[in-house]
NUNU-726247 format. One record per residue (C-alpha): residue number from 1; x, y, z. Coordinates in Angstrom, 3 decimals. Each point is the difference from the previous one (the first is absolute). Layout:
BEGIN
   k        u        v        w
 NUM        X        Y        Z
...
end
This chain:
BEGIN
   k        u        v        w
   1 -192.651   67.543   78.744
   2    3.531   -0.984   -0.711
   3    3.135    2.120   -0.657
   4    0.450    3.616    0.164
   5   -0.380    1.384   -4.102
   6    0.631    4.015    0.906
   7    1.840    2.532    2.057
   8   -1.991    2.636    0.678
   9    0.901    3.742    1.011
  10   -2.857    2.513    1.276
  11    0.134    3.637   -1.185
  12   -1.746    3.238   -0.747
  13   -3.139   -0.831    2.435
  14   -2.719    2.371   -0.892
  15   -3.663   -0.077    2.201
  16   -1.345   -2.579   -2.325
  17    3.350   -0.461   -2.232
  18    3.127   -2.158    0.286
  19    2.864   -0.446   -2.025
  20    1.506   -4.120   -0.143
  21    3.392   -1.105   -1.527
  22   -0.137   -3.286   -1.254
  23    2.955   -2.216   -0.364
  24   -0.286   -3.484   -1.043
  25    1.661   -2.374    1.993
  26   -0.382   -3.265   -1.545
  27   -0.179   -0.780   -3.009
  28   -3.046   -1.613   -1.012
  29   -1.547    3.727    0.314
  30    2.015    2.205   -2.597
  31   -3.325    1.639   -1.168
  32   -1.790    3.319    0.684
  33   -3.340   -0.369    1.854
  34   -2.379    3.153    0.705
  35   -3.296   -1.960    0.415
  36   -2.186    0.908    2.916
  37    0.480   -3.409    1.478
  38    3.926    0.734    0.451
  39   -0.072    2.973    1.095
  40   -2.704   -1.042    2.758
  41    2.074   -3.030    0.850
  42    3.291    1.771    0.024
  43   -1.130    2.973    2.994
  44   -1.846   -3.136    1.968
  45    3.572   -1.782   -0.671
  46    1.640    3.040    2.016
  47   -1.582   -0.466    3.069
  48    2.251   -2.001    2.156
  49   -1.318   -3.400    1.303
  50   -2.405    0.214    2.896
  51   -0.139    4.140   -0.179
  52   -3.053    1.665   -0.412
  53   -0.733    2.279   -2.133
  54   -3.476    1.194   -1.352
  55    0.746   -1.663   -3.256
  56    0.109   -3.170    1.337
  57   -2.271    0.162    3.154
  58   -2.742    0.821   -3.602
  59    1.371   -3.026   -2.087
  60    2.084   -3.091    0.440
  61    2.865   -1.540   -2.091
  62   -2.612   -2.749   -1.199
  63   -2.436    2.637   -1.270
  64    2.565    1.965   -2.209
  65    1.337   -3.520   -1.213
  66   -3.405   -1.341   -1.262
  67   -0.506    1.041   -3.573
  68   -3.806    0.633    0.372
  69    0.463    2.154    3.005
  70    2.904    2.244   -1.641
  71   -1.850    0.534   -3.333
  72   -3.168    1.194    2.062
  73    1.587    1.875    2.682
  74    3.583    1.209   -1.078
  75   -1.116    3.323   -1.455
  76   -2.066    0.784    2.966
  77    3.425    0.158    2.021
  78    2.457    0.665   -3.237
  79   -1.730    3.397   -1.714
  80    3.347    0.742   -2.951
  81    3.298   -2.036   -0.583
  82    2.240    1.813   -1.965
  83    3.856   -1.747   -1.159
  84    2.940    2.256   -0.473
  85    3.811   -0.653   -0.402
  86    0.539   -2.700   -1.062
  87    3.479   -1.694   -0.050
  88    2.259   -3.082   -0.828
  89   -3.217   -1.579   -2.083
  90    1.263   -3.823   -0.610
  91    1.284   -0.056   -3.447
  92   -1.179   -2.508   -2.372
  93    2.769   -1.639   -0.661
  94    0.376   -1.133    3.621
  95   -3.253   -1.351    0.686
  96    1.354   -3.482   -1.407
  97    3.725    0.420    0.755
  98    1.387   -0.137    3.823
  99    3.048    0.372   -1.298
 100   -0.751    3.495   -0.885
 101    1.905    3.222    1.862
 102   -3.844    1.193    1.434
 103    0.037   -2.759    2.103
 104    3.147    0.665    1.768
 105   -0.373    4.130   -0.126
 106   -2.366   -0.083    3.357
 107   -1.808    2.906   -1.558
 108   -3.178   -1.379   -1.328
 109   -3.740    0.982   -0.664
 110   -0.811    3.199    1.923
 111   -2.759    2.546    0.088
 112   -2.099    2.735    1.751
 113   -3.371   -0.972    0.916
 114   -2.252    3.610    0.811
 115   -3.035   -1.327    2.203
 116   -3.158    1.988    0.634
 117   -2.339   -1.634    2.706
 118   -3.622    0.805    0.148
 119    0.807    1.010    4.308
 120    2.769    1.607    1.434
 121   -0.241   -3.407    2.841
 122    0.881   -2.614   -3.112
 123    3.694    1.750    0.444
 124    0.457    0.704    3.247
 125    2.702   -2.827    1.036
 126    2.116    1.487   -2.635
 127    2.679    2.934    0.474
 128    2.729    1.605   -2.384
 129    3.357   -2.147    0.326
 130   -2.015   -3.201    0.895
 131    0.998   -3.112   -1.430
 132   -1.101   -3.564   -0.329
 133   -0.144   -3.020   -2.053
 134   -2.893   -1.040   -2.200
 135   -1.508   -3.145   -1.069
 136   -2.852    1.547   -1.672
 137   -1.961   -0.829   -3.162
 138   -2.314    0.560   -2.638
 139   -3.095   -2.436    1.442
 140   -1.986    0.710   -3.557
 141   -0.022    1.655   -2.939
 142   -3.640    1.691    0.221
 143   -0.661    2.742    2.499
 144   -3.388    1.381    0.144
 145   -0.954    4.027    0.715
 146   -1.113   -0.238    4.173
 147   -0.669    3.505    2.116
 148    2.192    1.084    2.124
 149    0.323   -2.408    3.296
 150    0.813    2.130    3.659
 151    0.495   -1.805    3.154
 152   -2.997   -0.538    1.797
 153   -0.430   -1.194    4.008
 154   -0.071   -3.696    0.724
 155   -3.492   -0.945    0.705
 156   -0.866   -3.323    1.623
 157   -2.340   -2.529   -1.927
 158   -2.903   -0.883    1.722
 159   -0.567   -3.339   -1.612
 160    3.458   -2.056   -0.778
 161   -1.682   -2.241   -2.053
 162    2.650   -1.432   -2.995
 163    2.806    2.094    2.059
 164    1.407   -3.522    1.260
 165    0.076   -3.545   -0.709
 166    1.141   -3.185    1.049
 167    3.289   -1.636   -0.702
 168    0.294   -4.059    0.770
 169    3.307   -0.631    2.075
 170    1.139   -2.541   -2.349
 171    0.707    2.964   -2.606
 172    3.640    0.406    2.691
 173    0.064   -3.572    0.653
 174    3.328    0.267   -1.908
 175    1.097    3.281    2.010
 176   -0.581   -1.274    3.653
 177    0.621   -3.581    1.809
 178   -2.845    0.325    2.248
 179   -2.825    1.252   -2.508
 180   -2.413   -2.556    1.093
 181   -0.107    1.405    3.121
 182   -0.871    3.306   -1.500
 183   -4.037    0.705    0.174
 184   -1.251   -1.317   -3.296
 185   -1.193    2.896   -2.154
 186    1.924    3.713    0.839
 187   -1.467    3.036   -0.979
 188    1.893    1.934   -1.974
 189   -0.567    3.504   -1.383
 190   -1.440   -0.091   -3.755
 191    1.338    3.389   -0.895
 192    3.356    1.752    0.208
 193    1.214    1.782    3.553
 194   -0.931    3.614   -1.027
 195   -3.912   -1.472    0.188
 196    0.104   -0.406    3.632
 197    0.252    2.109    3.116
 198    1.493   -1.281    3.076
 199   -2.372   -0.009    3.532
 200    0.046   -1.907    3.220
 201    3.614    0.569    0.216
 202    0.549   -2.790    2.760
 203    3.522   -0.366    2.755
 204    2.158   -2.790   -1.386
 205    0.251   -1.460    3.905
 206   -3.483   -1.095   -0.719
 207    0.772   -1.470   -3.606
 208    0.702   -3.511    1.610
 209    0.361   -3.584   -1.582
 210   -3.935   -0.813    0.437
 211   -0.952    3.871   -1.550
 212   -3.417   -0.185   -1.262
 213    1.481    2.443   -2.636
 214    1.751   -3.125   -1.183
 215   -1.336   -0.825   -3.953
 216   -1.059    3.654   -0.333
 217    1.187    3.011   -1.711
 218    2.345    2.328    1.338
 219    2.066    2.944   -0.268
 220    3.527    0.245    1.936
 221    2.703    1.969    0.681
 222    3.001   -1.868    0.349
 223    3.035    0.313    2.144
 224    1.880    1.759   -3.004
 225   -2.637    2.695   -0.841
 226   -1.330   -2.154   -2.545
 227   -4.056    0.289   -0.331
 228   -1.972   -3.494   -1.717
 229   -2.681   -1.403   -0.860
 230   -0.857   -3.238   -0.263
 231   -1.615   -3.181    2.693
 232    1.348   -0.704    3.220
 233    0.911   -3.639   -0.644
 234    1.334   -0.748    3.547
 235    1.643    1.665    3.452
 236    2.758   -1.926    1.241
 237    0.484    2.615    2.699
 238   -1.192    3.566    0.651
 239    0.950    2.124   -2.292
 240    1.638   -2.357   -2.266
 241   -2.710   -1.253   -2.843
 242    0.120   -2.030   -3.471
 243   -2.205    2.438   -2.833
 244   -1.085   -1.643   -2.886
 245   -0.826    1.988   -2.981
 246   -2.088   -0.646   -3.806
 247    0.208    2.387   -2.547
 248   -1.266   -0.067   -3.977
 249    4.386   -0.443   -0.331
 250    1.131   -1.452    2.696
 251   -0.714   -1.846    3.413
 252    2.381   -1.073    2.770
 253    0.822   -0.475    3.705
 254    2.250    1.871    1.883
 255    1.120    0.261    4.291
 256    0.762    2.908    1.599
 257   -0.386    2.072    3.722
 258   -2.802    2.493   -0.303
 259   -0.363    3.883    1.936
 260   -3.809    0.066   -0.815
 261   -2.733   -2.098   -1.571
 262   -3.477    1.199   -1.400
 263   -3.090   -1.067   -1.284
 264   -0.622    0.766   -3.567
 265   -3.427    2.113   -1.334
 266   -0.745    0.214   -3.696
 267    0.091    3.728   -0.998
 268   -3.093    1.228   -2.242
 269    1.357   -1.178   -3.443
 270    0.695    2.558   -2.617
 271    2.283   -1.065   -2.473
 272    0.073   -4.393    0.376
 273    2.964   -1.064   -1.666
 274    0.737   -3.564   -0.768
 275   -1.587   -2.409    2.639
 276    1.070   -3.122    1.398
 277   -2.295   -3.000   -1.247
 278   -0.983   -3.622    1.400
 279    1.164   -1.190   -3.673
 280    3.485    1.292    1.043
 281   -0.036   -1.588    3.330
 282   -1.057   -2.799   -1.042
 283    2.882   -0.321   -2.722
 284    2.429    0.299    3.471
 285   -1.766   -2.694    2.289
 286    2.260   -3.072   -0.143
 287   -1.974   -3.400   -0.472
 288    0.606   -2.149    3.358
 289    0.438   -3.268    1.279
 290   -2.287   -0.264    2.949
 291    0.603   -4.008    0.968
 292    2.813   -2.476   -1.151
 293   -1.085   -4.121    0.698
 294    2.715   -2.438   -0.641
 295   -0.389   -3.940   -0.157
 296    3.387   -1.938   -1.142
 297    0.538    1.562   -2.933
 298   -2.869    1.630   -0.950
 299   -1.009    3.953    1.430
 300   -3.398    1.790   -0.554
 301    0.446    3.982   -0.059
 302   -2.937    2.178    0.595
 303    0.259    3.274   -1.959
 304   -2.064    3.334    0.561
 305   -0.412    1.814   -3.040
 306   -0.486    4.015   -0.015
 307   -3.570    0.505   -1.652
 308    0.842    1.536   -2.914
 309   -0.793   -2.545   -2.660
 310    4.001   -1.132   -0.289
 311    2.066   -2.662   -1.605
 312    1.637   -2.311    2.460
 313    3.653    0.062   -0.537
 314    0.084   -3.530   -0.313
 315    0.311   -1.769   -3.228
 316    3.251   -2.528    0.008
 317    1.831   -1.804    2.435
 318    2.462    2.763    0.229
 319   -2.754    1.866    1.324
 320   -1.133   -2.427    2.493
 321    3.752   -0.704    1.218
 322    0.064    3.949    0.949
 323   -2.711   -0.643    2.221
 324    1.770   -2.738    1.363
 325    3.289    2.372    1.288
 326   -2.090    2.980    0.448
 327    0.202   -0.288    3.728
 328    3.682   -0.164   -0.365
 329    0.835    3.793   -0.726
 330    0.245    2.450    2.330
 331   -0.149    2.736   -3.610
 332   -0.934   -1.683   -2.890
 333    2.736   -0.669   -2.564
 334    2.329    2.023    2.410
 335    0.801   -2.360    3.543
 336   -1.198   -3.405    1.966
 337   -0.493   -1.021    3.084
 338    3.375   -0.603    1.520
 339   -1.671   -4.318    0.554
 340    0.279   -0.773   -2.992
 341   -2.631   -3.122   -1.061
 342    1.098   -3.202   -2.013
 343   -2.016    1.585   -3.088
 344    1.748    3.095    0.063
 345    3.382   -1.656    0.575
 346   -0.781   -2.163   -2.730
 347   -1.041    2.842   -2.172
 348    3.318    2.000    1.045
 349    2.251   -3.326   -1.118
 350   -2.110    0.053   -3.071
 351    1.399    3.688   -0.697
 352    3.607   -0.616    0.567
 353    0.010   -2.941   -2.217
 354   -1.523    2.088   -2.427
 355    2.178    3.267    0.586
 356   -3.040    1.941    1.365
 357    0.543    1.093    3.317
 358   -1.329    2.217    2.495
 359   -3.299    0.500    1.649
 360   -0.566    2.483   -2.360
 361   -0.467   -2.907   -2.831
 362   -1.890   -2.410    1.495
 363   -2.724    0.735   -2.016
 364    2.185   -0.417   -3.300
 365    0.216   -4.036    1.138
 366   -2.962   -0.741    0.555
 367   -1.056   -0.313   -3.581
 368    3.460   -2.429   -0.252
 369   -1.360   -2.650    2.698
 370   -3.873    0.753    0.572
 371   -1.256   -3.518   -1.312
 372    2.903   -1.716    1.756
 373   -2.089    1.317    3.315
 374   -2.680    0.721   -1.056
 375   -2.439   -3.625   -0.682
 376   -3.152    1.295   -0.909
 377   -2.184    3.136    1.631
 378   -3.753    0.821   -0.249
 379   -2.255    3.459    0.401
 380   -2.841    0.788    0.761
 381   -1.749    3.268   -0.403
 382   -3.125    0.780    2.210
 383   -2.007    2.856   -1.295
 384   -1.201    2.983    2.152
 385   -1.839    3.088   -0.574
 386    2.418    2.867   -1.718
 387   -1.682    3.236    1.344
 388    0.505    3.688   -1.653
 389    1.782    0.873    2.798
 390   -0.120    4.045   -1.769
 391   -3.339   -0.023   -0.283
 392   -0.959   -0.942    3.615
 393   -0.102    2.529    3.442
 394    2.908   -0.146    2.408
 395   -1.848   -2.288    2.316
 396   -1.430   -2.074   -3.230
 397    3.383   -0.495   -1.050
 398    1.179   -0.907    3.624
 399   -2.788   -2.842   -0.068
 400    1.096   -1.357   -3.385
 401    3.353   -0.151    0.977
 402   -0.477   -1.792    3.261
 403   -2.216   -2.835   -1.880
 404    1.444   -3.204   -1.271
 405    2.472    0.027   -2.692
 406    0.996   -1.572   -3.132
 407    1.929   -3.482    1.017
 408    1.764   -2.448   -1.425
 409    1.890   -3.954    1.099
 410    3.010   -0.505   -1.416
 411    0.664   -4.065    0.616
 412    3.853   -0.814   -0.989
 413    1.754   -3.158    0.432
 414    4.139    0.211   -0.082
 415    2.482   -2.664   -1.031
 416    1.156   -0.672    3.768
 417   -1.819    1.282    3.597
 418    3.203    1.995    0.774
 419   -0.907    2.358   -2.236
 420   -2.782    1.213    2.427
 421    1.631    0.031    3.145
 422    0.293    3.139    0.304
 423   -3.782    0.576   -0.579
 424   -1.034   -2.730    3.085
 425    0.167    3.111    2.546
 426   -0.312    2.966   -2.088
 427   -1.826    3.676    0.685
 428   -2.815    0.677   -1.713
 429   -1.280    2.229   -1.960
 430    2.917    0.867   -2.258
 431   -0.469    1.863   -3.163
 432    1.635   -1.904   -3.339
 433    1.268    1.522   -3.082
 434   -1.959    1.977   -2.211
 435    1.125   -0.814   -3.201
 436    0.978   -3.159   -1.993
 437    3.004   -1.016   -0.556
 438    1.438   -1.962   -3.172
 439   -1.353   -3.223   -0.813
 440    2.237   -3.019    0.732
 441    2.972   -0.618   -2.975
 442    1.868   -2.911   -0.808
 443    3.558    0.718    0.474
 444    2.443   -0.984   -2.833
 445    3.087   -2.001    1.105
 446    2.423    2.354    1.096
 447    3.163   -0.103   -3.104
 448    3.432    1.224    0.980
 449    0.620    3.433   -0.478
 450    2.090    0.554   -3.346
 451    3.239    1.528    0.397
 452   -0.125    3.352   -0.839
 453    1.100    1.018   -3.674
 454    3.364    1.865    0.250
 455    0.850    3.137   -2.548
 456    2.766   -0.346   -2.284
 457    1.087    3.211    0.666
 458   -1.299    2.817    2.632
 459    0.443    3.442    1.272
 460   -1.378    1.701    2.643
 461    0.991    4.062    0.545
 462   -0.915    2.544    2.430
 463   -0.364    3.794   -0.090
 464    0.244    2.208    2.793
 465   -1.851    3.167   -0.736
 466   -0.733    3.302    2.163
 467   -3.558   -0.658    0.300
 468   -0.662   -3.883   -1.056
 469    2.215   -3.230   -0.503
 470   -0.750   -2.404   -2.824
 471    1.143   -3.391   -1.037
 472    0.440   -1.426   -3.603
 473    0.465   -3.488   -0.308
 474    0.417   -2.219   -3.820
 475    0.184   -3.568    0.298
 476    0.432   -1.961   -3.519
 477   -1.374   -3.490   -0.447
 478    1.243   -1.277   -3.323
 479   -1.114    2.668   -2.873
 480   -2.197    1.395    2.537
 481    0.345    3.402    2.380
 482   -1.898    0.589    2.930
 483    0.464    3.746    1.826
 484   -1.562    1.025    2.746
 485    0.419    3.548    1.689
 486   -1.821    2.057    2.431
 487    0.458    1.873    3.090
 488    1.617   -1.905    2.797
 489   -2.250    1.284    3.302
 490   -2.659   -2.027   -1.399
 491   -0.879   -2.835   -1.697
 492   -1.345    1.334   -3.291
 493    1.897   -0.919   -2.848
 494   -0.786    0.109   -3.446
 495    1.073   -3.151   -1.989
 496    0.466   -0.317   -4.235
 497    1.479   -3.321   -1.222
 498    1.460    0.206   -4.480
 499    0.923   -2.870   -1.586
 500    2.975    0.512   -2.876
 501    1.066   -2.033   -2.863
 502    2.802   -1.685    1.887
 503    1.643   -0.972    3.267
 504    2.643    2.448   -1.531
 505   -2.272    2.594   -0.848
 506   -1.492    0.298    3.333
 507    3.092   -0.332    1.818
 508    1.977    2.927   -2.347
 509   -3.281    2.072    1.211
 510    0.043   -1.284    3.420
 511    4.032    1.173    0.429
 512   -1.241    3.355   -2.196
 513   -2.700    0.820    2.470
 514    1.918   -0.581    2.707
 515    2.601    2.415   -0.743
 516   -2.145    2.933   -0.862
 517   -1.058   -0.464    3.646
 518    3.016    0.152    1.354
 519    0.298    3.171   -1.598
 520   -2.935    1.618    0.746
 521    1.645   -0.684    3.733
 522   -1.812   -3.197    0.839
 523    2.400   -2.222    2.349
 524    0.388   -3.644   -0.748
 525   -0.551   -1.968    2.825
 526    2.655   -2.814    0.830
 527   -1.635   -3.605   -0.947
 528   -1.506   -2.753    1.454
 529    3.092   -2.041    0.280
 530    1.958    3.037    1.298
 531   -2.556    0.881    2.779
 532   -1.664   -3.676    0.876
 533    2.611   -1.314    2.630
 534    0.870    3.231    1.779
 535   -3.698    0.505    0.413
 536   -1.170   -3.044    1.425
 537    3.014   -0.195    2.541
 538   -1.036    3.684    1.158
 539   -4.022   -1.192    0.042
 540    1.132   -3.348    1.293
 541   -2.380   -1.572   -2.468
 542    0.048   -1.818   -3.778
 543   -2.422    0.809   -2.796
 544   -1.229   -2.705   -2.040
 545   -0.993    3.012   -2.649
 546    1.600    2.882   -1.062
 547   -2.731    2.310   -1.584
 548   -2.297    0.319    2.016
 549    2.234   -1.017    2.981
 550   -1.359   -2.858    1.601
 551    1.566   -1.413    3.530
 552    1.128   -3.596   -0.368
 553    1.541   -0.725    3.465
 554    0.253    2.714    3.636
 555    2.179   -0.582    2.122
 556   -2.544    1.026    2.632
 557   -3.010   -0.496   -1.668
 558   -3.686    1.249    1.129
 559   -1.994   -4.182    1.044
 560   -3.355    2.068    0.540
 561   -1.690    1.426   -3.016
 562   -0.525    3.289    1.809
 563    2.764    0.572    1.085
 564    1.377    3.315   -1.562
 565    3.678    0.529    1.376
 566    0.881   -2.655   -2.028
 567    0.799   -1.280   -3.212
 568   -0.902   -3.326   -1.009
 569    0.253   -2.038   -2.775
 570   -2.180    0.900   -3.322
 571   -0.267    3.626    1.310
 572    0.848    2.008   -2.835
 573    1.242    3.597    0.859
 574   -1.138    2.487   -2.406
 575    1.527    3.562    1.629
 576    2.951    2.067    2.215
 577   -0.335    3.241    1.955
 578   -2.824    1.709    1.922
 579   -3.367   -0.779   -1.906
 580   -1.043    3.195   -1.686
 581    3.025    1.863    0.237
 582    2.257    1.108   -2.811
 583    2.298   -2.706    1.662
 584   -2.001   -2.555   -0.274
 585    0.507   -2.878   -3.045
 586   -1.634   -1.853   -2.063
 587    2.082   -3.332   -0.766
 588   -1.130   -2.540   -2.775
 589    3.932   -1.927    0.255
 590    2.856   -0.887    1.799
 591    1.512    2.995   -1.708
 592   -2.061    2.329    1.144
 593    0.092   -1.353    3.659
 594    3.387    0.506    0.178
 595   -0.269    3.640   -1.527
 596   -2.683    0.726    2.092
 597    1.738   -0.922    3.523
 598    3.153    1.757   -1.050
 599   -1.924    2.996   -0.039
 600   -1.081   -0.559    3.470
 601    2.202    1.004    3.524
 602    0.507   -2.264    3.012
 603   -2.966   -1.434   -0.548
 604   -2.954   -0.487   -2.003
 605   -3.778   -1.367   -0.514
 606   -0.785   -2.934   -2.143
 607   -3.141   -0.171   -1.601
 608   -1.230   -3.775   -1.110
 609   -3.129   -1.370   -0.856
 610   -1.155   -3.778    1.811
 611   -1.965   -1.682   -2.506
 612   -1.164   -2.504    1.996
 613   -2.130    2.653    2.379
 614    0.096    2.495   -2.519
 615    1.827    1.756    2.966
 616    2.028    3.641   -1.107
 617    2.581    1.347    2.574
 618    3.106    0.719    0.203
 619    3.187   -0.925    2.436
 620    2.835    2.534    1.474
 621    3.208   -1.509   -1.032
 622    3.100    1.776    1.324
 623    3.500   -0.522   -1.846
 624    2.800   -2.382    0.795
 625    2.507    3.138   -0.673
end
């Protein structure tokens, strides 16, 4: 759900009553909310994870969450919500201003939330003096009347039909290296965990790697106390499992050592909340390549296509040269095999000549150099049956999914053989990327950078104040002033450029401006001149710019793009101090770097940016004296 939005203290707890302070924590929540929906949310919010309580053995996190659920079913929990005292309401005149004092006073939005629940067991995981943070919300803004809603026994359902359905493994064929040895359809549960009971709880000595509870669902206790739900994927030894899990928000794959394992039994459904569909699934299942055949310089792919009706991500030659490296990664757009192939060393030289490095943009090259691999490609779509997969029975569904897919051939020819080497003695299947990337450009001939335009005259001061530092800086250029001013612990400033009648003009303001600073108690920081050769012989570096400061020459410099301990050249370091601290420094110029590690003791952290990888990180630099 994201980051915590409340603090909340528990007071006042009546049978059926309960008293919450709300404080709001961050600050996208500065707004008073007593809608059913929040206040249901917020006392499901306070039971810890994995707990029980009777609150949430009667309704899951998904079911308060879903909008349709919440407006049926929230006043059948939630009977009266009633605000009092409230304090520290955002004033208007910050909303748009982060400069303002509200910010900074760490008293913000705060109010008393009096809950009335339909049953005394909808509050009984809360006591007086409890506290706990909230990430609850308002799921809609229409809440219909409901009677009042007690717990009621867990009954088994007799018939589980629509209780489960069937996942394809290549939906985690991006999650797990040996997916295809996974059975080929899972079945998952359709609804959330509080619509299941747990039975057949079975030893883990006899959960073994050839488990025929392998591919179904499960529930589990793991080593940590931790209870899920979700498929058993795989054993790799007793007791220690892979679980895969599909949800309407999220899916995912996850190892751990288990305690217990169970079978799961649908629960006599009273209140379905938002259900897991074959249209969702079928979104997640990644298309695959299920044979590669290479002659000279020509390779066939074979692709199976999910059967839901989709677009192949294949439309250019940058497309079809993804397909080509796909193989390659070990994580998509994150790391490669450690072998690297003569296409993907090609397509790595292509980056560094181009100042795009890392394997994180490989994918921002292609579109550079796909027709100078790339010859000509073919596809070819064969058409299969596309089933309502909803509309069928579990065992229907099961049948329709084990039938022939969609296919398609995708015949490419390459400028030179080498380019498929690596594909002579590759694993199939392998899934390929599910969207399409740009289209191929033509690159313009690459002009030498201009020198950068130098101010006639500039000034950059600092502030120190008790509860934020700022920066002013005025730069003329001719009869023209730029300022630009902000706080310096992040990079926020706010910019205003005048032009005057003269040179003179602007420069009589510029020296004006500059001196009502100074005494308002602004500092002027020493120049560029004054600071650039004591700095570089400290950072054992040159710039080649002053603002922003850009590296020219390191003494030591960083040779691999990811290499973060190092400063290279065309790294351009943009901050001092501990990130997020008041220490910390924002630095647009040489001035300001200076500034910024004088403030600093023994040693300090360097943040620069590496536009080459697009690479942010900083370095520990410890002083010469």
């Amino acid at each position: 759900m994201g980051s915590d939005l409340y603090s909340v203290d528990a007071s006042g707890k009546g049978e059926r009553t309960i008293s919450l302070h709300i404080l709001c924590i961050h600050p996208d929540v500065l707004y008073v909310d007593d809608s059913p929906g929040f206040a249901l949310m917020t006392l499901h919010s306070a039971v810890p994870y994995n707990d029980k309580a009777p609150l949430t053995d009667e309704i899951s996190l998904d079911d308060v969450m879903d909008a349709a659920w919440a407006s049926t079913y929230a006043r059948g929990f939630i009977k009266r919500v009633r605000v009092s005292d409230v304090q520290n309401p955002l004033p208007d005149e910050a909303e748009y201003n982060s400069d303002h004092p509200y910010w900074e006073s760490g008293a913000w939005l705060s109010w008393t939330l009096e809950i009335e629940v339909t049953h005394p067991a909808w509050i009984a995981h809360l006591e007086d003096g409890m506290s706990f943070e909230s990430r609850a919300f308002s799921p809609t803004r229409s809440y219909q009347p409901h009677p009042p809603i007690e717990p009621m026994p867990d009954t088994p359902m007799e018939d589980p039909e629509g209780m489960f359905l069937w996942v394809p493994r290549e939906c985690f064929s991006e999650m797990d290296d040996e997916w295809a040895s996974l059975p080929p359809l899972l079945e998952i549960p359709r609804f959330s965990e509080t619509h299941y009971l747990i039975e057949d709880k079975i030893p883990i000595s006899d959960v073994h790697p050839g488990s025929d509870l392998i591919g179904q669902p499960v529930w589990t206790k793991t080593e940590y106390g931790r209870e899920e739900v979700g498929v058993l994927v795989s054993v790799s030894a007793p007791g220690k499992v892979r679980m895969g899990s599909m949800g309407v928000h999220s899916y995912g794959m996850s190892s751990y050592g288990i305690e217990q394992i169970g079978r799961l039994r649908p629960k006599q459904m009273r209140r379905p909340g938002k259900q897991l569909t074959y249209q969702m699934v079928l979104r997640r299942t990644h298309i695959t390549v299920t044979s590669v055949a290479c002659r000279g310089n020509q390779v066939v792919f074979t692709l199976r296509i999910p059967p839901n009706g989709r677009d192949l991500p294949i439309e250019t030659e940058t497309d079809v040269l993804s397909v080509l490296i796909e193989p390659e990664w070990t994580s998509r757009d994150s790391s490669m095999r450690a072998e690297r192939s003569p296409l993907v060393t090609a397509l790595i030289a292509d980056g560094v000549e181009r100042e795009i490095e890392g394997m994180g943009r490989i994918r921002d090259i292609l579109p550079r150099v796909a027709k100078e691999y790339i010859v000509s490609y073919t596809l070819r779509e064969s058409e299969a049956p596309l089933p309502d997969l909803d509309a069928l029975t579990h065992a229907e569904a099961r049948a329709a999914l084990q039938a022939p897919w969609p296919t398609a051939k995708l015949e490419v020819v390459v400028s030179e053989a080498l380019w498929l080497e690596h594909l002579q003695s590759v694993s199939v299947p392998f899934s390929i990327r599910d969207s399409r990337l740009p289209a191929p450009i033509k690159e313009e001939p690459k002009r030498p950078e201009p020198p950068p335009v130098l101010p006639d005259e500039r000034a950059v001061l600092w502030m120190d104040g008790e509860t934020k530092n700022v920066a002013w800086q005025v730069e003329r250029y001719g009869d023209t002033l730029k300022r630009r001013w902000g706080r310096r612990d992040y990079e926020d400033p706010h910019d205003m450029a005048d032009q005057y009648a003269s040179a003179e003009a602007a420069s009589e303001i510029f020296q004006r401006e500059v001196e009502e600073k100074l005494a308002e108690g602004y500092e002027r920081l020493p120049s560029e001149i004054e600071v650039r050769s004591q700095l570089e012989a400290e950072l054992r570096l040159t710039f080649s710019r002053a603002s922003p400061p850009v590296v020219a020459t390191c003494e030591d410099p960083a040779h691999d793009v990811s290499d973060s301990y190092r400063l290279r050249p065309k790294d351009v370091i943009n901050g001092v101090g501990v990130s997020g601290s008041r220490s910390y420094n924002h630095v647009a110029n040489l001035e300001e770097l200076a500034a910024a590690l004088a403030r600093q003791h023994g040693s300090a952290y360097i943040w620069f940016e590496r536009p080459a990888s697009g690479m942010h990180a900083s370095i520990s630099h410890r002083f010469s004296q």
